[in-house]
C-alpha positions as CSV (number, residue, x, y, z in Angstrom):
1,X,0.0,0.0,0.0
2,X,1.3,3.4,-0.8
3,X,1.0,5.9,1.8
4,X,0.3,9.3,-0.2
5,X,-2.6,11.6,0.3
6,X,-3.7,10.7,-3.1
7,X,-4.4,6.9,-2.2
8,X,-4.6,7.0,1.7
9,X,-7.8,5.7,3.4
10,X,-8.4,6.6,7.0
11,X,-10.6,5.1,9.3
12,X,-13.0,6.1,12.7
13,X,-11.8,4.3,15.7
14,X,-15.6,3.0,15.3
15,X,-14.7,1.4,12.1
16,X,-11.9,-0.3,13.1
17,X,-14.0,-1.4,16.1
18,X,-16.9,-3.2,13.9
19,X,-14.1,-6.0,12.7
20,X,-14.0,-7.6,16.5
21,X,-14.3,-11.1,16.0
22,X,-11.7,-13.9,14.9
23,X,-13.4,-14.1,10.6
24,X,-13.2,-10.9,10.6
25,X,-10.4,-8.8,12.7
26,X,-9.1,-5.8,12.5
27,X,-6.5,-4.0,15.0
28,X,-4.9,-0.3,14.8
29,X,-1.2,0.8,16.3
30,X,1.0,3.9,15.6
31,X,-1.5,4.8,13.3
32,X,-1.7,2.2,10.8
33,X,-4.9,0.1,9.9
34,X,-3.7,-3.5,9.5
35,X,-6.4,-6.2,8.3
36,X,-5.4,-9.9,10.1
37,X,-8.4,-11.9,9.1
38,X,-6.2,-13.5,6.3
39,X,-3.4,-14.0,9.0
40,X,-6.1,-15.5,11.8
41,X,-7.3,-17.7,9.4
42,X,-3.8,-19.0,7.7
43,X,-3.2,-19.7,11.9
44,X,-6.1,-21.0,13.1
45,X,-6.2,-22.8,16.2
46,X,-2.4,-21.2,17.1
47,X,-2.4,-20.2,20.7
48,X,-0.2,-17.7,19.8
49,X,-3.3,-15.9,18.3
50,X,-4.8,-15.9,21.7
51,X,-3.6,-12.3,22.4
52,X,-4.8,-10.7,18.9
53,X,-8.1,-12.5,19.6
54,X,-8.4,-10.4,22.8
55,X,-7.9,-7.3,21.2
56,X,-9.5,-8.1,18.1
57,X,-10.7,-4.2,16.8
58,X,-8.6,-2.3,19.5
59,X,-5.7,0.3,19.4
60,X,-2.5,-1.9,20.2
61,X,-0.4,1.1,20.1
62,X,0.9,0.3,23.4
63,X,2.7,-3.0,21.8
64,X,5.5,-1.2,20.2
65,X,8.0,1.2,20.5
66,X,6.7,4.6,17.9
67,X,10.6,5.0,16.9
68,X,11.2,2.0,15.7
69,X,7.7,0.3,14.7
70,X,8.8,-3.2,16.6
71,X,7.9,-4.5,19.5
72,X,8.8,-2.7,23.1
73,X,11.1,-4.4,25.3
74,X,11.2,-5.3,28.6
75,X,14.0,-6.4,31.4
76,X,12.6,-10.0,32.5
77,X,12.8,-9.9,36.6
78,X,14.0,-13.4,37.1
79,X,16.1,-13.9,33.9
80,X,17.4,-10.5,33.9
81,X,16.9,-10.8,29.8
82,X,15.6,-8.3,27.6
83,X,12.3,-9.4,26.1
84,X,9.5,-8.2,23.9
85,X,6.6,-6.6,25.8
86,X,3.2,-8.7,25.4
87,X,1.1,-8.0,28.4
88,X,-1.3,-10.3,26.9
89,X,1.0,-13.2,26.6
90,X,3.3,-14.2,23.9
91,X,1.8,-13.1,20.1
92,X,2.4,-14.9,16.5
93,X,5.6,-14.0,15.2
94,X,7.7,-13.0,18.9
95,X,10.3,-15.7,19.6
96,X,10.2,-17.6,22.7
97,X,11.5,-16.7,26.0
98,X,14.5,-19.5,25.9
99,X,15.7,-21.1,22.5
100,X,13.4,-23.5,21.1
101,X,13.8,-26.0,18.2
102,X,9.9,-26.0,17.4
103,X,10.0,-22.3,16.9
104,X,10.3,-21.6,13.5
105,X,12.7,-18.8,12.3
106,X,11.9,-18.8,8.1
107,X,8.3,-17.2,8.9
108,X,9.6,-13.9,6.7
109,X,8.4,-10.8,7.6
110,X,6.3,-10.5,11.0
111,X,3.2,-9.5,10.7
112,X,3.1,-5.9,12.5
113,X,5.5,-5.2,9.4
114,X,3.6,-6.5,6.6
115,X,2.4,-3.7,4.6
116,X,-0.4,-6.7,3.4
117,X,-2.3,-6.1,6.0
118,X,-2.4,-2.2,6.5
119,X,-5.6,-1.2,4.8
120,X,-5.3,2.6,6.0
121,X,-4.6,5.0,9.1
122,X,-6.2,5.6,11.7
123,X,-7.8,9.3,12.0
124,X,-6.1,11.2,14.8
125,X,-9.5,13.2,15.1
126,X,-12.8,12.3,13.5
127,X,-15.9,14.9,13.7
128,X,-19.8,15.0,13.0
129,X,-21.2,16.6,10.0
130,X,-24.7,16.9,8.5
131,X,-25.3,16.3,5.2
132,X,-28.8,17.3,3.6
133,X,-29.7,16.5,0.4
134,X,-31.7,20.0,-0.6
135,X,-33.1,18.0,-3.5
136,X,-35.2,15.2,-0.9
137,X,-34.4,18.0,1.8
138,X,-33.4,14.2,3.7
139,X,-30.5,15.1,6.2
140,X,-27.9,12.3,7.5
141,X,-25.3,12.7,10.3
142,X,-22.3,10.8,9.7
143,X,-18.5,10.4,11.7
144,X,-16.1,11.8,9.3
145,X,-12.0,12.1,9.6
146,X,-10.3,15.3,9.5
147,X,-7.8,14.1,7.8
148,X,-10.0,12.8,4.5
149,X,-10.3,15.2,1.7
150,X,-14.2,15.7,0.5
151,X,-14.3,13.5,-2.7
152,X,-13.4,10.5,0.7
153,X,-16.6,12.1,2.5
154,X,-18.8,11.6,-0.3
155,X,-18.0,8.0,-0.6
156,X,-19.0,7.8,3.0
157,X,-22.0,9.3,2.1
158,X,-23.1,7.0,-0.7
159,X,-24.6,4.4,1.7
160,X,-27.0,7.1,1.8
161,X,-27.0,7.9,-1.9
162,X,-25.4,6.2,-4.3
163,X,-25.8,8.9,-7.4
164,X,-23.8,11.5,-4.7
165,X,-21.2,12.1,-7.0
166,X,-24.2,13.6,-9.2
167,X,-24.1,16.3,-6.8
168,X,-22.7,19.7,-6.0
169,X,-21.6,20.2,-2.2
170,X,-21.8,23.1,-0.4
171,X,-21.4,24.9,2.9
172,X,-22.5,28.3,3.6
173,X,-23.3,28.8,-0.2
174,X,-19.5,27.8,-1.1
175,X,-19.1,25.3,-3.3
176,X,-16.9,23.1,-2.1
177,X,-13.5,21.7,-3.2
178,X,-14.2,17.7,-3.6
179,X,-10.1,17.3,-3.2
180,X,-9.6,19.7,0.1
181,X,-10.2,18.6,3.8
182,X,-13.3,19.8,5.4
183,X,-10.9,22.5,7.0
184,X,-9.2,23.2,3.9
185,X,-12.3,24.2,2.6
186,X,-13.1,26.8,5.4
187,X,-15.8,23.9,7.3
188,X,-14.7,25.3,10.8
189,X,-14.3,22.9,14.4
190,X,-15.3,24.3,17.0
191,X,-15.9,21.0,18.9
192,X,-12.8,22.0,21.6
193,X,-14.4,25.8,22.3
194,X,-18.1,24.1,22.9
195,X,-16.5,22.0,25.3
196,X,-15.1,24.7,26.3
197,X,-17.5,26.8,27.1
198,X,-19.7,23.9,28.4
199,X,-21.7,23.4,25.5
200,X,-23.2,20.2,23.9
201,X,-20.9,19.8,20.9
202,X,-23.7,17.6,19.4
203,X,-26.2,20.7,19.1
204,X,-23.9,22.4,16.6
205,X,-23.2,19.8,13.6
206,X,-21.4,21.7,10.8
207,X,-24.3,21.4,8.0
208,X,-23.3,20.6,4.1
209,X,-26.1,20.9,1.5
210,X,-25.9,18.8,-2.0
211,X,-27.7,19.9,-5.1
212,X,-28.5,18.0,-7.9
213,X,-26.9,18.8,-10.9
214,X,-29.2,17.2,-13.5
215,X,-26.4,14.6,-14.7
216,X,-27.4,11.5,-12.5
217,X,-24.5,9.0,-12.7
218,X,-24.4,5.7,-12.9
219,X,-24.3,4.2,-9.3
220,X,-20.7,3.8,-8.1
């Protein structure tokens, strides 16, 4: 996967959350997305799999060290040897404690460095935004990522409507720049001053209209 603004997907800690069970599990860390069903399922039945299970759709950030994307390391108390930190137990891929002939060195690349698995980032800060269709004047609220330019958000929004690329987006009467984050384009948040000032954040949804522009597309 290339990791470019042009091809990037992010993802709501919600989303990553949804893929929480062992056919279909997802995990985040340091900010990457990484897809393990294929892995779980190549290992089934590996107790080694045991900890992944456990935090099947969780942020195992925690795991590694940010510098150097591998696992953290820890002084063992009795053995006085420097081992990887897995405070669920030992994971797929981290070597024993003592030498072992049954462990298997030739297993390539371990999997928290498998670009294979990553399938995006994780957003650092998602908001709420309202989207009303001014043609059906049908309004949807939907979790968005700061980071995601518009043409991203508009995929989103095609659960809702699939001819969306059909329409023009707006906000405040601009017309919107499909290619620009919803700050780029001017789409303030003010989530941190509501709370703030002690005010529900959820009672002030930035609002963006669509209008048809008479060109219906094929669905996407």
């Amino acid at each position: 996967m290339t990791d470019s603004s042009e091809t990037v997907r992010y993802f709501t800690p919600a989303e990553v959350a949804a893929h929480n069970c062992e056919a279909d599990i997802w995990v985040s860390f340091l900010g990457k997305v990484l897809d393990l069903t294929k892995l779980v399922r190549e290992h089934q039945g590996n107790l080694l799999l045991k900890p992944l299970l456990l935090c099947a759709g969780k942020d195992i950030s925690h795991w590694f060290d940010p510098k150097t994307g591998n696992m953290r390391t820890h002084i063992d108390p009795i053995t006085g040897l420097e081992l990887p930190f897995t405070p669920h137990g030992r994971v797929l891929d981290v070597p024993p404690a003592c030498p072992s002939s049954r462990w298997a060195t030739n297993f390539g690349t371990p999997w928290w460095r498998d670009d294979d698995h990553v399938v995006g980032r994780l957003s650092e800060r998602t908001r709420l935004i309202k989207v009303t269709n001014m043609l059906t004047k049908e309004s949807q609220t939907i979790e968005v990522c700061n980071e995601e330019p518009l043409r991203q958000i508009q995929q989103r929004y095609q659960t809702y409507n699939s001819h969306s690329r059909s329409y023009t987006w707006k906000h405040l009467t601009k017309v919107l720049d499909m290619n620009l984050t919803l700050a780029e384009n001017g789409v303030e948040e003010l989530a941190d001053e509501f709370d703030r000032l002690h005010i529900d954040r959820n009672e002030f949804i930035p609002e963006l209209q669509i209008y048809y522009n008479d060109d219906l597309l094929p669905s996407a």
